[in-house]
Residue, then its C-alpha position, 0 to 999 in steps of 0.5 A: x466474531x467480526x460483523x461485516x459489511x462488504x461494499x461493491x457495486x459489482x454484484x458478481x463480485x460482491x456474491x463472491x465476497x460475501x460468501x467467502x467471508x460467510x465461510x470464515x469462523x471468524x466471521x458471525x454475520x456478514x451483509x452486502x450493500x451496493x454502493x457507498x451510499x447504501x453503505x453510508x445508510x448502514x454504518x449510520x445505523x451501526x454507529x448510532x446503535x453503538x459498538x455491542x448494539x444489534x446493529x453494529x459492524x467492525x469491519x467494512x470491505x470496501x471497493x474503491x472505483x463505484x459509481x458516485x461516492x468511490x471507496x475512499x471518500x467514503x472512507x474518508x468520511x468514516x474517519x471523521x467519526x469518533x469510533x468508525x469501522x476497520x477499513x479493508x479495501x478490496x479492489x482490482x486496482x494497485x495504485x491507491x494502496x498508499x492512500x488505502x494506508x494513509x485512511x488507516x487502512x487494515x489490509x488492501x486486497x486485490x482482485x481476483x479475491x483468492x481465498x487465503x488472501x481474505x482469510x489474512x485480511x480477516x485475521x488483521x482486522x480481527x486482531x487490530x479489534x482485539x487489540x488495538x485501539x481504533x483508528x491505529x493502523x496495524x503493524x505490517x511485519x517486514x521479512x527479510x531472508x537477507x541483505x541481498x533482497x527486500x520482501x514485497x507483496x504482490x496479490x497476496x503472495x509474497x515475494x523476495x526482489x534481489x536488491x541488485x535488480x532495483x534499478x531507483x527508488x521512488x519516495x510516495x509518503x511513508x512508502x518507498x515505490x521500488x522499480x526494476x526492469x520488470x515492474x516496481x513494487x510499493x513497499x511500507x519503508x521510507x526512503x531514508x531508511x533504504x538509502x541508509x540500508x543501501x548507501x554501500x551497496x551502491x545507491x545514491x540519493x539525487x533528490x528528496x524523492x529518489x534514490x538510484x543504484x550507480x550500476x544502472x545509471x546509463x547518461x549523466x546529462x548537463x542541460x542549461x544548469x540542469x543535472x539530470x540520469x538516464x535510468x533504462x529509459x526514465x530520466x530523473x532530475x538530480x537537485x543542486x545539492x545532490x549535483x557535485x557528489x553524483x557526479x564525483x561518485x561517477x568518476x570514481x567509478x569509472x576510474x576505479 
């Protein structure tokens, strides 16, 4: 049974998770507190009360934008200690998932909070504290029907993005930001291992930070010694090294 702490500073959505996380039988007890300071208080009491003392909490969720100290200094903090907490981020923000991971993060829900998502949530933490030792971050399992699409997840639900839709691929650390015409999507690949995935499919790196399908490049520009590709309307820079092969790709592809 997991002891929880969930950190918001809104108090309608802290209610809500509270009492979503009460339903849960995995859950035996669950507390509230409204900013990361009230939180710090607390876990302080947890850890000086040890991990089986009264006191003590397995997992924190955590908003991220508070007032004064946000979500991730506090967790931050947090992994300085010798046995912290688990860590799952609840926030209605999608852009900090990559240092949500990199502070070893459990899981990273988005608002509006919907039932099953928290439930999966919960079952990570309750899995990682059976079975894993603290301060590992889990697994996270990548399903792939096919070749032809990569799974990402979106607000809880996942969803299969056809590889011929990705127009580049934008390395952020360990993961990969994939962009299409409609969106981009942050997946826990790293982008050497989708330009290896992809390299017959007609990807190309032109820079250590991103790899760019040929199909959509739409200009090759030449600027006082700079390379760089139109992709839709983003241009992105070509390093030297990269320079002549593009450049022979292209022609071939024009010629063939």
């Amino acid at each position: 049974m997991l002891r929880a702490l969930a950190v918001d500073d809104e108090r309608p959505s802290l209610e809500e998770l509270l009492y979503l996380l009460n339903a849960d039988p995995r859950v035996g007890s669950a507390e509230g507190a409204g900013d990361a300071t009230e939180a710090l208080r607390r876990i302080n009491r947890a850890l000086e009360s040890g991990p089986d003392g009264p006191e003590a909490i397995d997992v924190v969720f955590l908003d991220i934008q508070m007032p004064g100290l946000d979500g991730l200094d506090l967790a931050r903090l947090l992994s300085g200690f010798a046995r912290p907490p688990l860590i799952v981020f609840v926030t209605a923000h999608e852009d900090f998932a990559v240092q949500a991971f990199d502070l070893k993060a459990v899981d990273y829900v988005l608002k509006p909070v919907r039932r099953e998502r928290l439930a999966e949530a919960v079952r990570r933490a309750a899995a990682q504290r059976g079975s894993a030792p603290r301060g590992t971050a889990p697994r996270i399992p990548v399903h792939e029907p096919d070749p032809d699409h990569i799974a990402v997840e979106l607000g809880g639900v996942t969803r299969f993005v056809a590889v011929d839709d990705i127009t580049h691929v934008e390395a952020q650390g360990d993961y990969a930001r994939l962009h299409t015409d409609r969106g981009s999507h942050l997946v826990r690949i790293p982008l050497s291992t989708l330009e290896e995935r992809w390299r017959s499919r007609g990807f190309v790196r032109i820079h250590r930070r991103h790899l760019v399908a040929l199909r959509h490049i739409g200009e090759l520009r030449l600027d006082a010694g700079t390379v760089s590709v139109l992709v839709g309307s983003e241009e992105l820079q070509v390093s030297r090294r990269h320079a002549r092969e593009l450049r022979d790709l292209l022609m071939r592809r024009t010629t063939s």
